[in-house]
Every structure is written in C-alpha cells, then in structure tokens.
mmCIF file as Biopython writes it, N, C-alpha, C and O atoms, coordinates in Angstrom:
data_model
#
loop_
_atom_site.group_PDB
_atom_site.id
_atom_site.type_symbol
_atom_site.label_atom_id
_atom_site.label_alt_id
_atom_site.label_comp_id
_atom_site.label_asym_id
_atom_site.label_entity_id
_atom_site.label_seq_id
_atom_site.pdbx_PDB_ins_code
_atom_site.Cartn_x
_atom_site.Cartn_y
_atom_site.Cartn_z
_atom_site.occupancy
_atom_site.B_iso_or_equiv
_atom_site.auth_seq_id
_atom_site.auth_asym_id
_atom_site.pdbx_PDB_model_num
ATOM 1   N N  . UNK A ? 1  ? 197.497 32.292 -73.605 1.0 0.0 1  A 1 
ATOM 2   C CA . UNK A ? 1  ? 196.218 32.605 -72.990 1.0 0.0 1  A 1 
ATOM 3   C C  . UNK A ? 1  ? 195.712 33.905 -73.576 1.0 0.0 1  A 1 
ATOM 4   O O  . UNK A ? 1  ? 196.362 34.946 -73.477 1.0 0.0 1  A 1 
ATOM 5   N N  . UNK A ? 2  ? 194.569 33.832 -74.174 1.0 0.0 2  A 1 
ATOM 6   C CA . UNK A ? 2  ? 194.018 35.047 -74.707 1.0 0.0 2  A 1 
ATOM 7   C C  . UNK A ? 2  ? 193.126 35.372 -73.912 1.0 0.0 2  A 1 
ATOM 8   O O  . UNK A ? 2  ? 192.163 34.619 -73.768 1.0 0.0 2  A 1 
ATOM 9   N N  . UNK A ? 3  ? 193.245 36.886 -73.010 1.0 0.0 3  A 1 
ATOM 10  C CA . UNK A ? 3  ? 192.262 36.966 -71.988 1.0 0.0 3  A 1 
ATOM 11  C C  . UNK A ? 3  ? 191.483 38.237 -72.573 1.0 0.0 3  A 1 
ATOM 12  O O  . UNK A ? 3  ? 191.977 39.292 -72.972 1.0 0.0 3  A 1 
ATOM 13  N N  . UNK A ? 4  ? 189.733 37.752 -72.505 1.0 0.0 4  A 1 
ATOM 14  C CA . UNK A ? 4  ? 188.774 38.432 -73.290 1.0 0.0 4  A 1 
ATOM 15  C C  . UNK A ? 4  ? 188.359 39.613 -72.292 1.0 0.0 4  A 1 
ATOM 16  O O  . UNK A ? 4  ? 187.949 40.714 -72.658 1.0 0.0 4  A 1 
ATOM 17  N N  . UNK A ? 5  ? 188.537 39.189 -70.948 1.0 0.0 5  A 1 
ATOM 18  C CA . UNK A ? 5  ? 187.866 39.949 -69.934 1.0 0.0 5  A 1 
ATOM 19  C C  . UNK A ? 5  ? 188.220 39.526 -68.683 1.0 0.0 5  A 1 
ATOM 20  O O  . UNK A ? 5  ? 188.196 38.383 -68.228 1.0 0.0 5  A 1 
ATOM 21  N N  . UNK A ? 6  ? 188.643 40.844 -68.023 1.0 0.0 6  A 1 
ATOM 22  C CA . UNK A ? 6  ? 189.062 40.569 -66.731 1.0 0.0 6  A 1 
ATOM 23  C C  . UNK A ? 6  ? 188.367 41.197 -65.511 1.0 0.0 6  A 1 
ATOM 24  O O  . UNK A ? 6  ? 188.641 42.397 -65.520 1.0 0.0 6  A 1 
ATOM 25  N N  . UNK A ? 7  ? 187.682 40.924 -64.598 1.0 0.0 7  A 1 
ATOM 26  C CA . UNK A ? 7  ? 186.535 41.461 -63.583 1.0 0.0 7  A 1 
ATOM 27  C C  . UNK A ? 7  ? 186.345 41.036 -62.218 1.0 0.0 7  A 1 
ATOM 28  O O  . UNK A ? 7  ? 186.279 39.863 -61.849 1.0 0.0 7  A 1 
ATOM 29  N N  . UNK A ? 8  ? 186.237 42.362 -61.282 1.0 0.0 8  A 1 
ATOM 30  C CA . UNK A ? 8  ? 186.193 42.097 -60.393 1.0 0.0 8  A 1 
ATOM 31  C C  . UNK A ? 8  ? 185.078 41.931 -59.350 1.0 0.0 8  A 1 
ATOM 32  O O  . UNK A ? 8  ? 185.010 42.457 -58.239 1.0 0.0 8  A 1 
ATOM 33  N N  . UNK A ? 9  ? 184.234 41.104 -59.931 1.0 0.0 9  A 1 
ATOM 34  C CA . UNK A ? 9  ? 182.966 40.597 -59.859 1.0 0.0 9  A 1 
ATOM 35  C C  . UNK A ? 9  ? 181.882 40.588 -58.312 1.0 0.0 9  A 1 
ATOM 36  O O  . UNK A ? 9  ? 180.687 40.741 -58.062 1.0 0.0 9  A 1 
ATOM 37  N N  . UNK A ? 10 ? 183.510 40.232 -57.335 1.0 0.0 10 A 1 
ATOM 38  C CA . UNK A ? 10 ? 182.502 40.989 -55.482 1.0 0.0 10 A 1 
ATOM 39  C C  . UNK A ? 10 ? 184.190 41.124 -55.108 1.0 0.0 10 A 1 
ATOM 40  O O  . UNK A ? 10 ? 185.126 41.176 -55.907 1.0 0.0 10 A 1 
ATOM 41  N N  . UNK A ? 11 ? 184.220 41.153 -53.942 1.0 0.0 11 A 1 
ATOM 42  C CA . UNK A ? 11 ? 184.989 42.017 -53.027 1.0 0.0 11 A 1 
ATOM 43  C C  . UNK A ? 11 ? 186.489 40.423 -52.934 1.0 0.0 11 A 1 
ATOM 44  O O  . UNK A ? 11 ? 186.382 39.470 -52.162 1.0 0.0 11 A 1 
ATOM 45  N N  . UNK A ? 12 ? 187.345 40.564 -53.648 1.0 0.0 12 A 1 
ATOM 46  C CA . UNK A ? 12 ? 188.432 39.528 -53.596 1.0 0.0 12 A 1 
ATOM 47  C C  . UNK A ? 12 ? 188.078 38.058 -54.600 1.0 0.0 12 A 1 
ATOM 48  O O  . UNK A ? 12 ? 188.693 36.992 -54.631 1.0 0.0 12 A 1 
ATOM 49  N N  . UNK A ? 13 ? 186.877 38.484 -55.350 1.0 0.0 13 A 1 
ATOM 50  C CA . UNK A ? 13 ? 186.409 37.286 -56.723 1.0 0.0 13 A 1 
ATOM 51  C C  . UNK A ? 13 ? 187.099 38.068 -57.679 1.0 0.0 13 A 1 
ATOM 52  O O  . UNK A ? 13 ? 187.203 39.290 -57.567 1.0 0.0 13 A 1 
ATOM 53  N N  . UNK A ? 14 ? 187.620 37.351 -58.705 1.0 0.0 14 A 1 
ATOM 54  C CA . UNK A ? 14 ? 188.000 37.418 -60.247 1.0 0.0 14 A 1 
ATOM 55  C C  . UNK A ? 14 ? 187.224 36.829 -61.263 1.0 0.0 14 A 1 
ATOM 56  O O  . UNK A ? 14 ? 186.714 35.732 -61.035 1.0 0.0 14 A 1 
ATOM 57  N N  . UNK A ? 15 ? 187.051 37.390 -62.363 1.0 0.0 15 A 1 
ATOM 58  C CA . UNK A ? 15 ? 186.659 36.824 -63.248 1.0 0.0 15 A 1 
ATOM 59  C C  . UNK A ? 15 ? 187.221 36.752 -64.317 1.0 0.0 15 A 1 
ATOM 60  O O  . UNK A ? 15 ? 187.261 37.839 -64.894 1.0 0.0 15 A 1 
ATOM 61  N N  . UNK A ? 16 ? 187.878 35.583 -65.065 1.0 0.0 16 A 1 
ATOM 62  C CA . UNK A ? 16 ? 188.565 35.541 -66.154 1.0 0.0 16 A 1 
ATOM 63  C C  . UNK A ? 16 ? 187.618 35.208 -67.274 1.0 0.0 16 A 1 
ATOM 64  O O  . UNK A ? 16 ? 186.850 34.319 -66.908 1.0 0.0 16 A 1 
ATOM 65  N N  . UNK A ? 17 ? 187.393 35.616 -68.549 1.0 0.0 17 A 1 
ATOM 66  C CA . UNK A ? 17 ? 186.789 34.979 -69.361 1.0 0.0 17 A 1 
ATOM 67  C C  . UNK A ? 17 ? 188.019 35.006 -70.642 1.0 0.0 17 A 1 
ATOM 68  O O  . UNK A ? 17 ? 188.632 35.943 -71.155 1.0 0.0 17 A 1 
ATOM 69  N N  . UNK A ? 18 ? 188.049 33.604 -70.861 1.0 0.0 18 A 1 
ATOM 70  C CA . UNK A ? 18 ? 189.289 33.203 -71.686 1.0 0.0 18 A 1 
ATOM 71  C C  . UNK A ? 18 ? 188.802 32.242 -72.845 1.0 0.0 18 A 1 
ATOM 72  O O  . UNK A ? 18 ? 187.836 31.486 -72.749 1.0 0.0 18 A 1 
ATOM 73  N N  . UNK A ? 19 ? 189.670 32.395 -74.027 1.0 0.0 19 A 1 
ATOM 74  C CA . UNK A ? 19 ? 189.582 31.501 -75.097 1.0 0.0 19 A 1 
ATOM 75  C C  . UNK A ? 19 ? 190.006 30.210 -74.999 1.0 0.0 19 A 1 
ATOM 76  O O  . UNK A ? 19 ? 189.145 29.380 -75.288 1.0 0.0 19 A 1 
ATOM 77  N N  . UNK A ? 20 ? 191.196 29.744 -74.641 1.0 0.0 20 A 1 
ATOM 78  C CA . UNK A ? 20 ? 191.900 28.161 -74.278 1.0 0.0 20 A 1 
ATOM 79  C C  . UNK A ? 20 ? 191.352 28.049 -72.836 1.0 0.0 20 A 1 
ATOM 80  O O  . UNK A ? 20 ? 191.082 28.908 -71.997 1.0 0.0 20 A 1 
ATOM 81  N N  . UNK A ? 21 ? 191.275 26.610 -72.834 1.0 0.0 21 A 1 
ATOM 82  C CA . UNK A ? 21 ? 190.878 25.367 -71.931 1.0 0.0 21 A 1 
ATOM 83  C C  . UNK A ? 21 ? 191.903 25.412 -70.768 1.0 0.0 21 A 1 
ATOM 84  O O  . UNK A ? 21 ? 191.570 25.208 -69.601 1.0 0.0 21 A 1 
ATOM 85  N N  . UNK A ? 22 ? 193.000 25.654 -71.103 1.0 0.0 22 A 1 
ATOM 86  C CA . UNK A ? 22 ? 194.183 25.014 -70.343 1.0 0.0 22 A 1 
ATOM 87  C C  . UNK A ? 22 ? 194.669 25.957 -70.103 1.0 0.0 22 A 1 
ATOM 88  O O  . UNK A ? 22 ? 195.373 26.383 -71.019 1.0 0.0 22 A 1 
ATOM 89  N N  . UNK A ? 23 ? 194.604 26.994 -68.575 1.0 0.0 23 A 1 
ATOM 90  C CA . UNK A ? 23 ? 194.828 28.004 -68.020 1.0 0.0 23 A 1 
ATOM 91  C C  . UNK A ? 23 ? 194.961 28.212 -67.317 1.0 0.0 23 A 1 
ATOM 92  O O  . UNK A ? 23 ? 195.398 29.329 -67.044 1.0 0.0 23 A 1 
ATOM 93  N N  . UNK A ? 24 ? 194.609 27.018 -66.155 1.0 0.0 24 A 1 
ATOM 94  C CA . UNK A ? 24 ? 194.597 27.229 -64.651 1.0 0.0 24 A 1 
ATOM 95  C C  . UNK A ? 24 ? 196.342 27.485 -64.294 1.0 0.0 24 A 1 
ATOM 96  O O  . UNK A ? 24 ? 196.714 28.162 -63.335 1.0 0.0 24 A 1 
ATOM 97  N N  . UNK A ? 25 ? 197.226 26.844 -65.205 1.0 0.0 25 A 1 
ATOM 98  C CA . UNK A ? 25 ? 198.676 26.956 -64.383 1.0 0.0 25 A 1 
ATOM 99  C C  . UNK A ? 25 ? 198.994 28.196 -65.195 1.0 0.0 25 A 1 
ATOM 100 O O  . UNK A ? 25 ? 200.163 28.215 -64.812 1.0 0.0 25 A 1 
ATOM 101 N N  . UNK A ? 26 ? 198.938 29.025 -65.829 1.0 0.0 26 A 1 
ATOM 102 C CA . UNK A ? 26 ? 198.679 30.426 -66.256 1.0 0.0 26 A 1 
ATOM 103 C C  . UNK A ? 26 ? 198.325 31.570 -65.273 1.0 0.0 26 A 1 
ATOM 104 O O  . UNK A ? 26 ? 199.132 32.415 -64.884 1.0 0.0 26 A 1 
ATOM 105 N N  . UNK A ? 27 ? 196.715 31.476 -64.835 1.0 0.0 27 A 1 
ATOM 106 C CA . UNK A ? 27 ? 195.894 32.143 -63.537 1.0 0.0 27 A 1 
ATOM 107 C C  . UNK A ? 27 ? 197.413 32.000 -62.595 1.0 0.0 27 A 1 
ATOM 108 O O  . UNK A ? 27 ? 198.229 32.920 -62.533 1.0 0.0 27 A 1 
ATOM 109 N N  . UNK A ? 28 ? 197.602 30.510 -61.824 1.0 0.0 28 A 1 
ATOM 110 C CA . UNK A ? 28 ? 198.449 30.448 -60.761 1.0 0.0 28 A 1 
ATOM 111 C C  . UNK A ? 28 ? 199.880 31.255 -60.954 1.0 0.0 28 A 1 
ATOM 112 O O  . UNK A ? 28 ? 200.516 31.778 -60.039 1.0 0.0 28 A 1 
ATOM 113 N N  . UNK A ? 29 ? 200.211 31.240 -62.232 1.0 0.0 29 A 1 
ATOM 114 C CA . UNK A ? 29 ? 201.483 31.764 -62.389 1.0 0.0 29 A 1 
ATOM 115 C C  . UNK A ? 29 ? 201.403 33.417 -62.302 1.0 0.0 29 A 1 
ATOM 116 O O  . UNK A ? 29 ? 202.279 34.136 -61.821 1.0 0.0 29 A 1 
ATOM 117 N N  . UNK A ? 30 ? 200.312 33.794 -62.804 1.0 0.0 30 A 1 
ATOM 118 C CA . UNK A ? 30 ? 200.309 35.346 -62.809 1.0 0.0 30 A 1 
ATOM 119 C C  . UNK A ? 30 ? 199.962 36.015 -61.497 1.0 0.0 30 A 1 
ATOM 120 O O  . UNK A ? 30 ? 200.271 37.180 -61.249 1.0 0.0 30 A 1 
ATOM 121 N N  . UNK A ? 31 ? 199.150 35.037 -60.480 1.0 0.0 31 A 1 
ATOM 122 C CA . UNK A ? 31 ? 199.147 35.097 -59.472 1.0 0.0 31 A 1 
ATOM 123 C C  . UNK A ? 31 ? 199.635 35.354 -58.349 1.0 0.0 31 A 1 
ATOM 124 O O  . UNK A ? 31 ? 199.273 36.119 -57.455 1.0 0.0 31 A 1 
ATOM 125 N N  . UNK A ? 32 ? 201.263 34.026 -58.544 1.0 0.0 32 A 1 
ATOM 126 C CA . UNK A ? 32 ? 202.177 33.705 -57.604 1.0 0.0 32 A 1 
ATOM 127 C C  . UNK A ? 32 ? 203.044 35.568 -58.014 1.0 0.0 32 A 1 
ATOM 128 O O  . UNK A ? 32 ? 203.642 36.277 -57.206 1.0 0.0 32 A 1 
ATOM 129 N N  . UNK A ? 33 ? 202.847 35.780 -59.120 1.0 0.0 33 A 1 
ATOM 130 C CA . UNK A ? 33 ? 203.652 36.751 -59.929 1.0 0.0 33 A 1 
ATOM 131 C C  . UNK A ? 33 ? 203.090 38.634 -58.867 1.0 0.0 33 A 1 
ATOM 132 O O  . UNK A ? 33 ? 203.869 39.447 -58.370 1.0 0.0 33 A 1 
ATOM 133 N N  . UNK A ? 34 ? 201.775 38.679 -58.889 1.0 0.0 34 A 1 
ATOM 134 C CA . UNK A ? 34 ? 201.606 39.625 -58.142 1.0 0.0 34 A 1 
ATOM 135 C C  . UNK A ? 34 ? 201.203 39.750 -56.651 1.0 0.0 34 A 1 
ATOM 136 O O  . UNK A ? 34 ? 200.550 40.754 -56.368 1.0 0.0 34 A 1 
ATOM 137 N N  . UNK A ? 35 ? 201.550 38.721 -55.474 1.0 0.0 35 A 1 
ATOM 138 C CA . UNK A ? 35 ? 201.126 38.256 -54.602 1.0 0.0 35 A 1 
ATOM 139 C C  . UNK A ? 35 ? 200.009 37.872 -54.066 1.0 0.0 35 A 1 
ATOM 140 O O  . UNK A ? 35 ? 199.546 38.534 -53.137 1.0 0.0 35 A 1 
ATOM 141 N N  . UNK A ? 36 ? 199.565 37.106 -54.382 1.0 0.0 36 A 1 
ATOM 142 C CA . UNK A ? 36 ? 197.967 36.956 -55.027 1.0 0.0 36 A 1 
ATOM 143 C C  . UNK A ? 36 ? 197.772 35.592 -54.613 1.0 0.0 36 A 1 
ATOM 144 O O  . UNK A ? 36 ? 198.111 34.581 -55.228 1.0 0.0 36 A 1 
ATOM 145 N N  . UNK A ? 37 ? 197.101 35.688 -53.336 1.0 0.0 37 A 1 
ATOM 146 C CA . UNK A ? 37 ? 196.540 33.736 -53.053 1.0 0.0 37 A 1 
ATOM 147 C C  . UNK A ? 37 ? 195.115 33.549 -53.599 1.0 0.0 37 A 1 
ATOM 148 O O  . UNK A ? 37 ? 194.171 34.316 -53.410 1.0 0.0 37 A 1 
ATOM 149 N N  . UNK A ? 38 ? 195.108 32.304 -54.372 1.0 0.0 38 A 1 
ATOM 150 C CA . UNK A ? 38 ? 194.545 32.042 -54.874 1.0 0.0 38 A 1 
ATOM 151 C C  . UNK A ? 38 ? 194.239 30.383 -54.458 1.0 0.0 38 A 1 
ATOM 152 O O  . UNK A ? 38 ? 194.725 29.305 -54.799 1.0 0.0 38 A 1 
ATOM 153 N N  . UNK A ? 39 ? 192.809 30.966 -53.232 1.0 0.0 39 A 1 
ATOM 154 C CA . UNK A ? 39 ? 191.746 29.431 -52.486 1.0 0.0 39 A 1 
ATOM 155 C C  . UNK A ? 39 ? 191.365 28.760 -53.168 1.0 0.0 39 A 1 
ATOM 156 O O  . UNK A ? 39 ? 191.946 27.675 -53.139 1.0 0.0 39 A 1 
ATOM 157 N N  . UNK A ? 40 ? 190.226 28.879 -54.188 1.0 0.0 40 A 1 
ATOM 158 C CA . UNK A ? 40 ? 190.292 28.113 -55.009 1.0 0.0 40 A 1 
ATOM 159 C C  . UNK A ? 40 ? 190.083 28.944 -56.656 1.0 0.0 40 A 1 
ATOM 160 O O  . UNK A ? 40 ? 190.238 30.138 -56.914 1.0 0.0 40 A 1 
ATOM 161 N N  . UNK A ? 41 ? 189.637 27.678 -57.684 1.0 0.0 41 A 1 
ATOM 162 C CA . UNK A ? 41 ? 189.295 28.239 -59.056 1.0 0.0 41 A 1 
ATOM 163 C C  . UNK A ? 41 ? 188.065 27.232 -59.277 1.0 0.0 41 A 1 
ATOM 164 O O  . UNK A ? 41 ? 187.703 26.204 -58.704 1.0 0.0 41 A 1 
ATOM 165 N N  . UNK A ? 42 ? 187.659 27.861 -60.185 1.0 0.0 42 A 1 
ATOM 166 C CA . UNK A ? 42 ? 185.714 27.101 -61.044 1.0 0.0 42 A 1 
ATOM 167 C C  . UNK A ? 42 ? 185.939 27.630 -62.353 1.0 0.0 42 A 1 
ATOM 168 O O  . UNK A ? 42 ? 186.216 28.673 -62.945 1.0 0.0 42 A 1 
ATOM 169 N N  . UNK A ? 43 ? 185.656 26.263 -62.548 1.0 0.0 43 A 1 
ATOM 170 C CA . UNK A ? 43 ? 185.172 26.786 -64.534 1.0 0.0 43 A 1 
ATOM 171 C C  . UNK A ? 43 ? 184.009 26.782 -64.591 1.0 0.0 43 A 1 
ATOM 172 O O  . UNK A ? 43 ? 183.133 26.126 -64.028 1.0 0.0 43 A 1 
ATOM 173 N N  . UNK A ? 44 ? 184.022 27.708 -65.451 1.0 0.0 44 A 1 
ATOM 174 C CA . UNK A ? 44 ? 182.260 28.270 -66.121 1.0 0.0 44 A 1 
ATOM 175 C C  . UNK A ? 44 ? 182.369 27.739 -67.258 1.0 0.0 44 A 1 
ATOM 176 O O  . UNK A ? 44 ? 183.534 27.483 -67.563 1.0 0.0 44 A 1 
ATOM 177 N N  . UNK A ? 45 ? 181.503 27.441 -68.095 1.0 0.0 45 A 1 
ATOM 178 C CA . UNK A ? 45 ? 181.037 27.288 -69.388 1.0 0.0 45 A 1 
ATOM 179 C C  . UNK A ? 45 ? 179.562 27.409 -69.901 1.0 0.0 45 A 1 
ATOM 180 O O  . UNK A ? 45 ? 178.599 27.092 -69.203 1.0 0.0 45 A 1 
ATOM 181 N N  . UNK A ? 46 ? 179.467 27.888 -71.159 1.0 0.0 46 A 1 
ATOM 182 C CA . UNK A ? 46 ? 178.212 28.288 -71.543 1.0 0.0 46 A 1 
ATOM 183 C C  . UNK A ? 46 ? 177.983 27.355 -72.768 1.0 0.0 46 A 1 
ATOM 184 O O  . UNK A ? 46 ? 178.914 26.979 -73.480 1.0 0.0 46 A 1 
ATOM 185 N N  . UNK A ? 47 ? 176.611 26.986 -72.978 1.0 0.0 47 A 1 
ATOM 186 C CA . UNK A ? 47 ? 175.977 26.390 -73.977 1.0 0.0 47 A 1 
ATOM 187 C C  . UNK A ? 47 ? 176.232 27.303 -75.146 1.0 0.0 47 A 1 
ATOM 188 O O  . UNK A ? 47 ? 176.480 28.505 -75.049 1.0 0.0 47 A 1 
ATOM 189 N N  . UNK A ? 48 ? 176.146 26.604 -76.270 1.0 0.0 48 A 1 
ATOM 190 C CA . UNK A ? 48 ? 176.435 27.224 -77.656 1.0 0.0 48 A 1 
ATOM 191 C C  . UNK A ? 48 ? 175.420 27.932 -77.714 1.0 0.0 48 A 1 
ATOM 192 O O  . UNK A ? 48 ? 175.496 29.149 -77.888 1.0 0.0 48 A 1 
ATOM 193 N N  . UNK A ? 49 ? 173.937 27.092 -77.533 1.0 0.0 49 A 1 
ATOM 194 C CA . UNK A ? 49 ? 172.847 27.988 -77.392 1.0 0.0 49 A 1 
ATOM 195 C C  . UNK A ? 49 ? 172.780 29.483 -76.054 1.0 0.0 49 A 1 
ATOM 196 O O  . UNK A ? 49 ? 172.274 30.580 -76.294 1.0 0.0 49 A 1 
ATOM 197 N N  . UNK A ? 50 ? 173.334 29.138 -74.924 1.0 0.0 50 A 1 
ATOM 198 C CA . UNK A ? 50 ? 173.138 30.509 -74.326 1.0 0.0 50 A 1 
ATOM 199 C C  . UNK A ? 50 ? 174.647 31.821 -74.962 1.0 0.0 50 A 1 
ATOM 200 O O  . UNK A ? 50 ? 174.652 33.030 -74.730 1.0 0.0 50 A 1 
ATOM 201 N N  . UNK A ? 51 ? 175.549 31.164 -75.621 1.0 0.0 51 A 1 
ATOM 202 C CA . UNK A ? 51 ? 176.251 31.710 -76.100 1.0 0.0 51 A 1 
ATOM 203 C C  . UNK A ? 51 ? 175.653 32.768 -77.232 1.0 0.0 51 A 1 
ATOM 204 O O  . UNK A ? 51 ? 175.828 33.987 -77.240 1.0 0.0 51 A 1 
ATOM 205 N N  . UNK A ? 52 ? 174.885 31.958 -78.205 1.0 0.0 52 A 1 
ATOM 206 C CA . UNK A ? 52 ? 173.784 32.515 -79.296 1.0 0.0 52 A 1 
ATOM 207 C C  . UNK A ? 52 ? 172.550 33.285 -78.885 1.0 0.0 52 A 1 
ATOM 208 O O  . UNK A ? 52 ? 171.974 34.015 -79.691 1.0 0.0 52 A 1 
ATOM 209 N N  . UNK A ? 53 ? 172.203 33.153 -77.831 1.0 0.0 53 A 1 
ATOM 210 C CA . UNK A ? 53 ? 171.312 34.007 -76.870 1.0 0.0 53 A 1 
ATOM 211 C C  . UNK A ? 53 ? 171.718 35.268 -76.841 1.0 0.0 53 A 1 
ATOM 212 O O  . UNK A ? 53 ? 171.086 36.204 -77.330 1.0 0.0 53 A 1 
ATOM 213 N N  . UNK A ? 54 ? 172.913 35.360 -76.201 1.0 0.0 54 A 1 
ATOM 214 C CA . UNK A ? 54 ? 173.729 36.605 -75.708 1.0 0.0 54 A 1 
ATOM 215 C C  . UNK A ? 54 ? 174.393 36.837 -76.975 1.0 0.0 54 A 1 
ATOM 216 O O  . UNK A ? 54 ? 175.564 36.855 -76.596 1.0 0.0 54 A 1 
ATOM 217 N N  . UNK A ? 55 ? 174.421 36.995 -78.023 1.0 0.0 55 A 1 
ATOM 218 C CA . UNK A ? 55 ? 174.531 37.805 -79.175 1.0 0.0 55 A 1 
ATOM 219 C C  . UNK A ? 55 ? 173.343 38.234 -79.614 1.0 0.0 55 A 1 
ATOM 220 O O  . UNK A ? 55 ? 173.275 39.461 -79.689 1.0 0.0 55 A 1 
ATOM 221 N N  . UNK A ? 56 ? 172.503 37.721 -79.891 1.0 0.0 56 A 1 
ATOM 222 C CA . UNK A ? 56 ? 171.497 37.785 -80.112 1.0 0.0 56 A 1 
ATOM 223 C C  . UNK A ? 56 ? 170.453 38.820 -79.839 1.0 0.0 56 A 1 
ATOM 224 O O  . UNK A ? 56 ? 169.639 39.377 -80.577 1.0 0.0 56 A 1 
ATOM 225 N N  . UNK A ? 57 ? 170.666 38.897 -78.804 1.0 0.0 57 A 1 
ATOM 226 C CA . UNK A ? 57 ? 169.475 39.815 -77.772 1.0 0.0 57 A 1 
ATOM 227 C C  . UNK A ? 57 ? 170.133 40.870 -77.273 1.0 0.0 57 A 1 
ATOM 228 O O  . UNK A ? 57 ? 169.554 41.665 -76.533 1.0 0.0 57 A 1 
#
C-alpha cells in the first residue's frame, strides 16, 4: 500500500488517498493494530479528466 496522504478531514473521518485498489484489508489491519473501530469505509475515485483538472489549475 503506497499511502499518498493521510487526513483528518472532520472530527473521527479519515482520509486515505492511495495508489492500489486493494486496501481495505490493509486500512482494517492497521486499524485493528492501533485500536481503531472502523463503522464503515467508501471509495472515492476521480475522473482522469478531474484528475487533469487538478494539475492543471
């Protein structure tokens, strides 16, 4: 797992922004690792185009 950015986005939210797909049993493991419940998870993804946006501008 290559983690690009790690943030604490409101009050008990995380934000991971990661390179590989396949991470969720990663998140849970580092999780279970610092006592850390974890309700649920959401993937984000961005368009190539809003990806090219945000370099861009």
């Amino acid at each position: 797992m290559e983690l690009f950015k790690l943030k604490n986005s409101h009050d008990n939210t995380w934000l991971f922004e990661i390179k590989a797909d396949a991470v969720r049993n990663n998140i849970f493991q580092f999780a279970m690792q610092q006592d850390i419940v974890v309700l649920t998870m959401q993937k984000e993804t961005q368009s190539l185009e809003a990806v090219f946006k945000k370099l861009t501008t």
